[in-house]
C-alpha positions in Angstrom: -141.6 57.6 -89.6 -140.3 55.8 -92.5 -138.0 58.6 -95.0 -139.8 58.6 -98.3 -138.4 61.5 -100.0 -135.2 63.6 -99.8 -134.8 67.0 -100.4 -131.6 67.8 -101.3 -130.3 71.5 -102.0 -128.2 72.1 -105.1 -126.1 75.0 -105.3 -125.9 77.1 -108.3 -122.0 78.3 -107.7 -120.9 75.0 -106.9 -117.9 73.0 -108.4 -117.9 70.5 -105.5 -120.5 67.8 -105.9 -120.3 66.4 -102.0 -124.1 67.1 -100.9 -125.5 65.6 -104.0 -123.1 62.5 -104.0 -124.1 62.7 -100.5 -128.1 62.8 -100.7 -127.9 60.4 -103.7 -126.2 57.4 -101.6 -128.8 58.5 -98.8 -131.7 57.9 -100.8 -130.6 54.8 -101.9 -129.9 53.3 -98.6 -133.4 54.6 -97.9 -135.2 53.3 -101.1 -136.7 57.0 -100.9 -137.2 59.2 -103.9 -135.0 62.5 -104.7 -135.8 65.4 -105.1 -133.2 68.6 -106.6 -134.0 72.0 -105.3 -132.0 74.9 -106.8 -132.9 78.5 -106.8 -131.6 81.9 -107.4 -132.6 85.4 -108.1 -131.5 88.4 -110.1 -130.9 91.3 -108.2 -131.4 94.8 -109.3 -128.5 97.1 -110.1 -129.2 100.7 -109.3 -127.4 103.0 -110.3 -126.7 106.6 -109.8 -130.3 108.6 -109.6 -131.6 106.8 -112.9 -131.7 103.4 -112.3 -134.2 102.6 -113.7 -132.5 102.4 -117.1 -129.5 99.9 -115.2 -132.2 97.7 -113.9 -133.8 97.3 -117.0 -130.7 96.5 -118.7 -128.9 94.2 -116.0 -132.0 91.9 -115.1 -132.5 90.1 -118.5 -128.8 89.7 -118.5 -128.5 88.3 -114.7 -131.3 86.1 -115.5 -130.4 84.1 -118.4 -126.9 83.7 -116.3 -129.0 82.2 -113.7 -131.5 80.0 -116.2 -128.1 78.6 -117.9 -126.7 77.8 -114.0 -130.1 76.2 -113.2 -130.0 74.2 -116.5 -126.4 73.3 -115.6 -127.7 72.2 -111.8 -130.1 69.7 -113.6 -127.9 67.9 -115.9 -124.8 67.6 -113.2 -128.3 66.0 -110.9 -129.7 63.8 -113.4 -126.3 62.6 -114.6 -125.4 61.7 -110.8 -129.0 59.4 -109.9 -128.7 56.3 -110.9 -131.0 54.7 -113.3 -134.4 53.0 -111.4 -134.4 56.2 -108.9 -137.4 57.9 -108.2 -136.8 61.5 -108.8 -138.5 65.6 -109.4 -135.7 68.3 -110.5 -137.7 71.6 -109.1 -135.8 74.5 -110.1 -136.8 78.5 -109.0 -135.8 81.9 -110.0 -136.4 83.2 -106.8 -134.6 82.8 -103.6 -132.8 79.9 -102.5 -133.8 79.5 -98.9 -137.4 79.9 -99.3 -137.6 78.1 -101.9 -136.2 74.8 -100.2 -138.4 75.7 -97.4 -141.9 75.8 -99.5 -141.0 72.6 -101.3 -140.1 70.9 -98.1 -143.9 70.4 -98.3 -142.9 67.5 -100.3 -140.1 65.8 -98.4 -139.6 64.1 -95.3 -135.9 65.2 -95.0 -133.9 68.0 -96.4 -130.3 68.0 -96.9 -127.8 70.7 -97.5 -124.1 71.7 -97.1 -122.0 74.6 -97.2 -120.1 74.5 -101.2 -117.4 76.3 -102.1 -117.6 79.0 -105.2 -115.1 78.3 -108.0 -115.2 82.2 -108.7 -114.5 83.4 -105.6 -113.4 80.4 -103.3 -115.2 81.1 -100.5 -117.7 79.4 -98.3 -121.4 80.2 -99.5 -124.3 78.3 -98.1 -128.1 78.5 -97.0 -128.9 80.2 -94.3 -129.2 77.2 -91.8 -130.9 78.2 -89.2 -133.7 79.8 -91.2 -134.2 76.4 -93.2 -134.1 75.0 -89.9 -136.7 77.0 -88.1 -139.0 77.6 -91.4 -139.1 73.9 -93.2 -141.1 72.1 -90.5 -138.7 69.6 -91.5 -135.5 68.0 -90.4 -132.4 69.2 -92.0 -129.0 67.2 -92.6 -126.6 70.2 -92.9 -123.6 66.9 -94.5 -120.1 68.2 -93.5 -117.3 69.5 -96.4 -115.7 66.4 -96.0 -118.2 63.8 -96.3 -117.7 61.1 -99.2 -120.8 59.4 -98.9 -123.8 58.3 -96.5 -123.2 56.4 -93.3 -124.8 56.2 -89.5 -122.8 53.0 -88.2 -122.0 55.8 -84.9 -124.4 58.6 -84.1 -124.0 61.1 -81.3 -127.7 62.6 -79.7 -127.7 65.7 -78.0 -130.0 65.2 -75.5 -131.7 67.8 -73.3 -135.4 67.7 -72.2 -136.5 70.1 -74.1 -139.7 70.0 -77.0 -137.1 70.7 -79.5 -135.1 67.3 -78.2 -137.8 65.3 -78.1 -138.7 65.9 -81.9 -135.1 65.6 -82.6 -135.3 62.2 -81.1 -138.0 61.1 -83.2 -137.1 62.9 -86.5 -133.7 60.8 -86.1 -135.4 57.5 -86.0 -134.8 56.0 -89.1 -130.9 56.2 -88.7 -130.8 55.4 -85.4 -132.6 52.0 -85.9 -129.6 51.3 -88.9 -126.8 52.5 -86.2 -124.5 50.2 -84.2 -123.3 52.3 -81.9 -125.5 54.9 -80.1 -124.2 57.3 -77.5 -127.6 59.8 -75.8 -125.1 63.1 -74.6 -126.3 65.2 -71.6 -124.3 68.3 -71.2 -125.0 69.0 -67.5 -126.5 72.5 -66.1 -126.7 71.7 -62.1 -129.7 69.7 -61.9 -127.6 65.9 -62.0 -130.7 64.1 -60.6 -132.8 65.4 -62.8 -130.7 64.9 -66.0 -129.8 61.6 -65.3 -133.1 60.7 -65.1 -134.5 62.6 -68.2 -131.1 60.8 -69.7 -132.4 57.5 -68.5 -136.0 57.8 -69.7 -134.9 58.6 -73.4 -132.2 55.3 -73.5 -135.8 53.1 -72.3 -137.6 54.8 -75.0 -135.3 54.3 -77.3 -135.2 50.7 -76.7 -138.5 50.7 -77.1 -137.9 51.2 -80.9 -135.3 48.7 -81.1 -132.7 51.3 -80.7 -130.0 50.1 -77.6 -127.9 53.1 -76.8 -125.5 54.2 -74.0 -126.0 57.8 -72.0 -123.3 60.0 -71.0 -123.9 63.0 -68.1 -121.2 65.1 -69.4 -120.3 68.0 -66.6 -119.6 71.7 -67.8 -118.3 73.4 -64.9 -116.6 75.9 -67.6 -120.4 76.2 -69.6 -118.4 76.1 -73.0 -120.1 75.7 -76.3 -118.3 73.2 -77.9 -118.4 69.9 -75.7 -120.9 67.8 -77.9 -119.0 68.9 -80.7 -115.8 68.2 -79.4 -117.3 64.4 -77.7 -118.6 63.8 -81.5 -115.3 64.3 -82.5 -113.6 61.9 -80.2 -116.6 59.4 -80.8 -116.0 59.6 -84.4 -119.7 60.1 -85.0 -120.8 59.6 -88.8 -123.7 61.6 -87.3 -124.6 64.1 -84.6 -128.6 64.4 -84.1 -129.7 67.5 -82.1 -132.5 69.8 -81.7 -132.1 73.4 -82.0 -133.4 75.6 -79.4 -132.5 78.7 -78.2 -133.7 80.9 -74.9 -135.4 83.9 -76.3 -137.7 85.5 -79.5 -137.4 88.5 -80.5 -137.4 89.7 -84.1 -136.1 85.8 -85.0 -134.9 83.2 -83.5 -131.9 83.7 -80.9 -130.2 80.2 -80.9 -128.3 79.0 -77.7 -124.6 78.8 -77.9 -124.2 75.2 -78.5 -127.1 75.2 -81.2 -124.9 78.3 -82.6 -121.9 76.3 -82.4 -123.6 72.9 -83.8 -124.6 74.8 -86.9 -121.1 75.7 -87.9 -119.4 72.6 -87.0 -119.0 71.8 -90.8 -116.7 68.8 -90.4 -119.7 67.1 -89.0 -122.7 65.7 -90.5 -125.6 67.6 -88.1 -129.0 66.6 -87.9 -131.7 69.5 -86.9 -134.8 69.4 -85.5 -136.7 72.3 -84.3 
């Protein structure tokens, strides 16, 4: 499938610029429209046994903050596409991550990052792996480091799972732009069996016009980080992998490397669930 439209998230409390630089340079290389999502909403002060009164005070306050931070969001978005892009600025008062998820309707992709506040320099960011799990979408979580779009080397976590195989295919338009593809089994006992499944995805890929290597990694130790870690030493501009877990119970329970994967934030990750 052809990537028509981005999604990208913009935060509200950020100075940094890096996922919109980032989603701007994507789009282009895509020839896909853009569209900004940002969101927030005021939350209710309480306080003492008559808060009623506090409520009514803080909200219109807290939202014109937000309205001004929203209005803000769209000007630093519009002065960042270039002129000729197809674009829609979507802005909410109401909560971020939903939000993104009910106008990935929209969008083939969604991108988003973790940003850093000026106020209170600290990390804040979407929840992940609800976007993940509620979009229907894929999501490009782009690393804090990123300066701008590339796929020349891209890492696939590969396990032959449902959640792998849509990865696979979500991923298609940057794998076909790579030049170096490397399919990453992280072994679990069954060698004959991975290699195989390993085997069959580099033949399908091929079948796309995508030629890539395979890799039967052993994990004797069962640690979390070993496709992070081979990304790393392949210096992947991006790691593709679906996210799957081994249980339901009130939400999602992600396996450990899917856990791990989703706060690798030196690495540009794309989900697929």
């Amino acid at each position: 499938m052809d990537i028509r439209s981005i999604l990208v998230n913009v935060d509200l409390d950020s100075a940094n610029s890096t996922v919109l630089r980032y989603a701007v340079h994507l789009a282009e290389q895509m020839d896909a429209e853009l569209i900004g999502v940002a969101a927030d909403d005021p939350s209710l002060a309480l306080i003492g046994l008559d808060g009623g009164v506090a409520a009514a005070d803080f909200y219109p306050m807290e939202r014109s903050g937000i309205e001004k931070r929203l209005a803000a969001a769209e000007a630093q978005f519009h002065s960042l596409v270039p002129t000729g892009m197809k674009t829609q600025w979507r802005a909410y008062l109401a909560p971020e991550v939903q939000s993104v998820i009910d106008t990935a309707r929209i969008a083939d992709l969604i991108v988003t990052g973790a940003t850093k506040s000026p106020t209170f320099q600290e990390q804040r960011r979407v929840d992940l792996a609800q976007l993940i799990l509620g979009a229907g979408r894929p999501v490009l979580d782009v690393a804090q480091n990123a300066t701008a779009f590339a796929c020349e080397k891209i890492v696939i976590g590969w396990k032959d799972t449902r959640e792998a195989r849509r990865e696979a295919a979500d991923a298609m338009p940057f794998l076909q732009r790579a030049k170096h593809v490397l399919a990453v089994t992280v072994g679990e006992g069954d060698r004959a069996a991975e290699r195989r499944s390993l085997d069959d995805l580099l033949v399908w890929l091929a079948g796309h016009g995508v030629t890539a290597s395979g890799d039967l990694i052993e994990n004797k130790e069962g640690l979390d980080d070993v496709l992070e870690s081979t990304s790393r030493t392949y210096q992947a501009d991006l790691v593709v992998s679906g996210a799957y877990g081994h249980s339901r119970m009130r939400e999602w329970l992600f396996g450990g490397m899917t856990r791990n994967l989703l706060e690798a934030n030196t690495l540009n990750r794309l989900f697929s669930n």
